[in-house]
RODO-385456 format. One record per residue (C-alpha): residue number from 1; residue in three letters; x, y, z. Coordinates in steps of 0.2 Angstrom, whole numbers. Last residue first. Example, Ala and Ser with C-alpha at 12.3 -4.5 7.8 and 13.67 -1.06 7.14 Angstrom:
! RODO-385456
PT   i  aa  east north    up
PT   2 SER    68    -5    36
PT   1 ALA    62   -22    39
***
This chain:
! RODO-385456
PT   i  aa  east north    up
PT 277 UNK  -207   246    44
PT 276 UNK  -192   244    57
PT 275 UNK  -177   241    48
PT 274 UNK  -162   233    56
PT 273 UNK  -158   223    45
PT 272 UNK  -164   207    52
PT 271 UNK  -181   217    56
PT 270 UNK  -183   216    36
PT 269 UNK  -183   197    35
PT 268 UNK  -169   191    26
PT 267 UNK  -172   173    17
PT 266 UNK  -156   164    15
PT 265 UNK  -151   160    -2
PT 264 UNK  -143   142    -3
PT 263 UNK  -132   142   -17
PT 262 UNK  -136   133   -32
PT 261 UNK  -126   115   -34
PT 260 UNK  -116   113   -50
PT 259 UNK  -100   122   -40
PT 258 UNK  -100   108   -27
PT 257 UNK  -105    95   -37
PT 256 UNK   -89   101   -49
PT 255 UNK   -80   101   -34
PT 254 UNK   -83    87   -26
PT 253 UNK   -80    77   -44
PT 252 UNK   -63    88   -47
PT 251 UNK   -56    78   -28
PT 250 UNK   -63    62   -34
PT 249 UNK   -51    62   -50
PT 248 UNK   -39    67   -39
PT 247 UNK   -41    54   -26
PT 246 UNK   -42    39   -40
PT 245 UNK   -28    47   -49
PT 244 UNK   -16    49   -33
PT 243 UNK   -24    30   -30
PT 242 UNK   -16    22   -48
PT 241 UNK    -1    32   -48
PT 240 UNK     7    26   -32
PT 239 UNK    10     8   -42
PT 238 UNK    17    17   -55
PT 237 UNK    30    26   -44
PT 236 UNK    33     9   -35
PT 235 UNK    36     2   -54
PT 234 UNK    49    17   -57
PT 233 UNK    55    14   -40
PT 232 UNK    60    -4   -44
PT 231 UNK    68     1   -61
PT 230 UNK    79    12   -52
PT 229 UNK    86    -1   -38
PT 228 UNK   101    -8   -47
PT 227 UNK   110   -21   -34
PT 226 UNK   114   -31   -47
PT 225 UNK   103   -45   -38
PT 224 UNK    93   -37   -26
PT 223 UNK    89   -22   -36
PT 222 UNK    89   -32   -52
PT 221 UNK    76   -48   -43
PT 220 UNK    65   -35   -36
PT 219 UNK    63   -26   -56
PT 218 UNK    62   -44   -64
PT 217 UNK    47   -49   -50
PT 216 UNK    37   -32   -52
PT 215 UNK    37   -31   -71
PT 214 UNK    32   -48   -72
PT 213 UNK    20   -46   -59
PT 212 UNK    12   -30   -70
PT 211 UNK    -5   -36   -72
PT 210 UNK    -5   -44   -55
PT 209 UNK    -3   -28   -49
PT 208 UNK     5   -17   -37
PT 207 UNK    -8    -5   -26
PT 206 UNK     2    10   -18
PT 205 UNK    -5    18    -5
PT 204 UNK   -11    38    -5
PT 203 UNK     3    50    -1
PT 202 UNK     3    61    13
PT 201 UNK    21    54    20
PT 200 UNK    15    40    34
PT 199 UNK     5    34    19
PT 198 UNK    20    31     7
PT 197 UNK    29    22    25
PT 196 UNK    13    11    30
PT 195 UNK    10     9     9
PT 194 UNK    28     3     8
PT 193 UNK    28    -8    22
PT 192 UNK    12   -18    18
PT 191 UNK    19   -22     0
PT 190 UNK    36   -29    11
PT 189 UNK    25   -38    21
PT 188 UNK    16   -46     5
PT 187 UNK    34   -49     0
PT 186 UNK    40   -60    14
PT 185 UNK    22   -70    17
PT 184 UNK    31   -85    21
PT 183 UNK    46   -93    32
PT 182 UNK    48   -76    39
PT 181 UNK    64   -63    38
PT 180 UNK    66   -62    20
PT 179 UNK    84   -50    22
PT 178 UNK    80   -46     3
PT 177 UNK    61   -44     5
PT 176 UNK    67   -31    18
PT 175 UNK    76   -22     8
PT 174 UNK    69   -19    -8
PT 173 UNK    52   -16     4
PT 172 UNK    63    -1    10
PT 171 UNK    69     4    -3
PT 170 UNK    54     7   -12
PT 169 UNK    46    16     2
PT 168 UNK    61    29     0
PT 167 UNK    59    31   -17
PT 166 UNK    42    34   -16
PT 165 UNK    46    49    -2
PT 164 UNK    58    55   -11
PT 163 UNK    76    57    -4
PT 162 UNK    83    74     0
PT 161 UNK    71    76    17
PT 160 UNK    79    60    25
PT 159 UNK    68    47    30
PT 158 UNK    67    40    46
PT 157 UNK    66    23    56
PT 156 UNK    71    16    38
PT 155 UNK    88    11    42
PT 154 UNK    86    10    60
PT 153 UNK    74    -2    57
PT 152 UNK    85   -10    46
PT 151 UNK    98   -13    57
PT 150 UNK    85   -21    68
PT 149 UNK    80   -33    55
PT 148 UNK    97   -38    50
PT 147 UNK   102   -42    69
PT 146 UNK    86   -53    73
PT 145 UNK    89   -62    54
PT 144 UNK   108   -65    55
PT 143 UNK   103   -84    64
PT 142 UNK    92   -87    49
PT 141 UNK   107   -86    36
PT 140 UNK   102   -73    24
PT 139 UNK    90   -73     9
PT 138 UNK    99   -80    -8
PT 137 UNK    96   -70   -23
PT 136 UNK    96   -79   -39
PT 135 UNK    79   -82   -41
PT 134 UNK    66   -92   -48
PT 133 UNK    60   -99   -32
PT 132 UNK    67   -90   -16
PT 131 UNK    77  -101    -3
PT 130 UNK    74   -99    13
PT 129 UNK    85  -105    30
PT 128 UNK    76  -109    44
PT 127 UNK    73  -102    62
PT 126 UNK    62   -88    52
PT 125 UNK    55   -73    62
PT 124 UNK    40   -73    69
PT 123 UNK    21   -66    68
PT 122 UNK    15   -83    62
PT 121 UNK    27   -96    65
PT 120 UNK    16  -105    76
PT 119 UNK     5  -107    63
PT 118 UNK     8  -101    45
PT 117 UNK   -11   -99    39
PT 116 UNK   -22   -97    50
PT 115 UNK   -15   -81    55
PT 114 UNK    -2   -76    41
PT 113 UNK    -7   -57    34
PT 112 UNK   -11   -53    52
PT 111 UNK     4   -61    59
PT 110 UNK    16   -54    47
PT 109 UNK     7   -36    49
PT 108 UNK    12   -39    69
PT 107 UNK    28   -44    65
PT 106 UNK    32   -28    54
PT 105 UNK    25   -16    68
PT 104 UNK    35   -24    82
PT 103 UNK    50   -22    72
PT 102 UNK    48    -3    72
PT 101 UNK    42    10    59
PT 100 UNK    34    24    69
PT  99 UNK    16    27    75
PT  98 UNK     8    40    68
PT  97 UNK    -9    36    78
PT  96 UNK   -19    37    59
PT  95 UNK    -5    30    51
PT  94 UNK    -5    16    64
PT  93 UNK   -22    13    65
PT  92 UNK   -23    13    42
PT  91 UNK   -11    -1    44
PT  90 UNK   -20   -12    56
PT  89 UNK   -37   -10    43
PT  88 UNK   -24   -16    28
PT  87 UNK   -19   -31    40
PT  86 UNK   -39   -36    39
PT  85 UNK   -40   -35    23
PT  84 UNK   -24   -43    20
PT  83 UNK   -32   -57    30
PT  82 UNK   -48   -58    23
PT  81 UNK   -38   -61     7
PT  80 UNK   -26   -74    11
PT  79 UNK   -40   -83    22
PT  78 UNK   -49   -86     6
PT  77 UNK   -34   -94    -4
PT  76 UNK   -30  -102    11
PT  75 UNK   -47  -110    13
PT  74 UNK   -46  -117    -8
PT  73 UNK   -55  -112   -20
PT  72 UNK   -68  -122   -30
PT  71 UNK   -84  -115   -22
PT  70 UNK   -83   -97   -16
PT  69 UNK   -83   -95     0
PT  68 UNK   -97   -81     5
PT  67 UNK   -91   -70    20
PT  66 UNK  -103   -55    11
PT  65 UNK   -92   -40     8
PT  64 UNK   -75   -48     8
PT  63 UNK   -78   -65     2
PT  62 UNK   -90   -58   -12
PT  61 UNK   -77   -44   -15
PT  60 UNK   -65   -57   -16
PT  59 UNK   -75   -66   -30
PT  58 UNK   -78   -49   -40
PT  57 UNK   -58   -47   -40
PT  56 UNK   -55   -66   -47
PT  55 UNK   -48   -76   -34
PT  54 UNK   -34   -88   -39
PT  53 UNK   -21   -82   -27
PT  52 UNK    -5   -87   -35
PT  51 UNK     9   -74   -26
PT  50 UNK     5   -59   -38
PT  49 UNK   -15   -63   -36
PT  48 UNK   -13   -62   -17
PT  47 UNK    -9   -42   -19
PT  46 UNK   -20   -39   -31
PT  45 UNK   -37   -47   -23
PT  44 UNK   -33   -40    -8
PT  43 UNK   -28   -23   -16
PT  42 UNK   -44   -19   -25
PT  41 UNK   -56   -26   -12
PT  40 UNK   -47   -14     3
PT  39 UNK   -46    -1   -15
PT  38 UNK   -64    -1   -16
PT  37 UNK   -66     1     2
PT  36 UNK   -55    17     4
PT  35 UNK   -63    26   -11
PT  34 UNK   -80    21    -5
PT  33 UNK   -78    29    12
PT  32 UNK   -68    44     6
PT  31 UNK   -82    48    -3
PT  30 UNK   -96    45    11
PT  29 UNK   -83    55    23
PT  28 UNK   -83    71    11
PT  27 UNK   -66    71     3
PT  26 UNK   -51    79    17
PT  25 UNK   -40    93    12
PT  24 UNK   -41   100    -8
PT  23 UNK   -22   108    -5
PT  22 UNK   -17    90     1
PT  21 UNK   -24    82   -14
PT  20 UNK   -14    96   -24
PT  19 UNK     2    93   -15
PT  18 UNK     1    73   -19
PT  17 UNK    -1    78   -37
PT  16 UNK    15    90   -40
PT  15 UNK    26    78   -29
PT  14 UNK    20    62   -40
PT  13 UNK    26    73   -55
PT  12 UNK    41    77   -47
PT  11 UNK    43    58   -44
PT  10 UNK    39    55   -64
PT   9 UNK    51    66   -70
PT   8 UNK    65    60   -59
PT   7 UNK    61    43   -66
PT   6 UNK    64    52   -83
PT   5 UNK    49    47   -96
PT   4 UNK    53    30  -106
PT   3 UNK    59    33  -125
PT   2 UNK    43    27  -136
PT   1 UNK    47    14  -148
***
């Protein structure tokens, strides 16, 4: 068996690529376009997947794209994914107006990723306490829940230059699934945070997979449990692998278009030289 590459390894690695894509600047708008809603499909479908959602990935890009139900699956199953879509289209707003990390910006992903789904309790905090199936970590007390969140804003207002930017996301969505603020929807939030704070910092969003759940689950249950957070960020470096390549690998496709194209010649009439014949 292979020895697993240093974590530091893999966030310099990370570094080296998100400073390339930043080098390239912006895809042509059609590119970016396609890129952006394949992963809106990508990650809807993902992101519910890990929690049950039975959509395949073609059936929530019928749901997305056409507003088709898909016969067999249930309304929340549905709503889950047009929800995170619609959350994903709230995220991109705040990156793009570089607004901060606050609690107001974590209630309202709640609420979009909830609506129809929770109620009332859409967009709150919990009045009751949780407990999380399968592990060992109890949430806190409801009543510490208003305190807890605004210590963690505080937390994670800002990062500090020293830590990496993937490790810093990965704390945060360590701790805030561990405080578990809402009655429902807990980790999805967490998901939103990351990419909100990843995004914040020039990197493409993160897409965890159903493929790697079980990954995902053991590694949140260490870092909350045993308090051990590395194995976390090396899933949350994994799961920022998968669009740096995406962008990357569009980045070398505009260029090789670009230098495949023949340059356009203009034709230079001799009066534009300043030659009078």
């Amino acid at each position: 068996m292979s020895t697993p590459e240093p974590l530091d390894a893999i966030l310099e690695h990370l570094t080296a690529q998100q400073q390339e894509i930043a080098r390239a600047g912006p895809l042509p708008e059609p590119t970016l376009r396609s890129l952006l809603d394949d992963f809106t499909i990508r990650y809807a479908h993902e992101t519910t997947a890990i929690e049950g959602n039975t959509l395949t990935l073609h059936e929530t890009q019928v749901v997305l794209e056409h507003g088709i139900t898909i016969g067999g699956k249930t309304l929340r199953e549905h709503l889950e994914v047009v929800n995170v879509r619609d959350a994903l289209g709230e995220l991109q707003d705040l990156v793009r107006g570089k607004a901060p990390l606050t609690e107001k910006t974590i209630l309202c992903l709640h609420q979009r990723i909830t609506q129809g789904i929770l109620g009332p309790e859409a967009g709150r905090y919990r009045t009751q306490p949780v407990y999380i199936r399968g592990s060992m970590h109890v949430p806190a007390n409801p009543v510490q829940v208003p305190q807890l969140m605004a210590e963690y804003i505080e937390r994670f207002r800002n990062r500090d230059a020293e830590e990496h930017p993937v490790r810093y996301a990965a704390r945060a969505h360590i701790d805030l699934a561990g405080i578990h603020p809402f009655i429902d929807g807990n980790v999805r939030v967490s998901r939103m945070v990351v990419n909100l704070l990843l995004m914040r910092d020039g990197y493409p969003p993160a897409l965890y997979t159903k493929t790697n759940r079980a990954m995902y689950m053991e590694a949140l249950e260490t870092s909350q449990f045993r308090g051990d957070i590395e194995l976390f960020v090396r899933v949350t470096a994994e799961a920022t692998q998968f669009m740096i390549g995406r962008y990357l690998h569009a980045i070398r496709q505009v260029r090789e278009s670009e230098q495949a194209t023949p340059p356009k010649h203009r034709l230079v009439r001799d009066q534009d030289r300043g030659l009078d014949r």
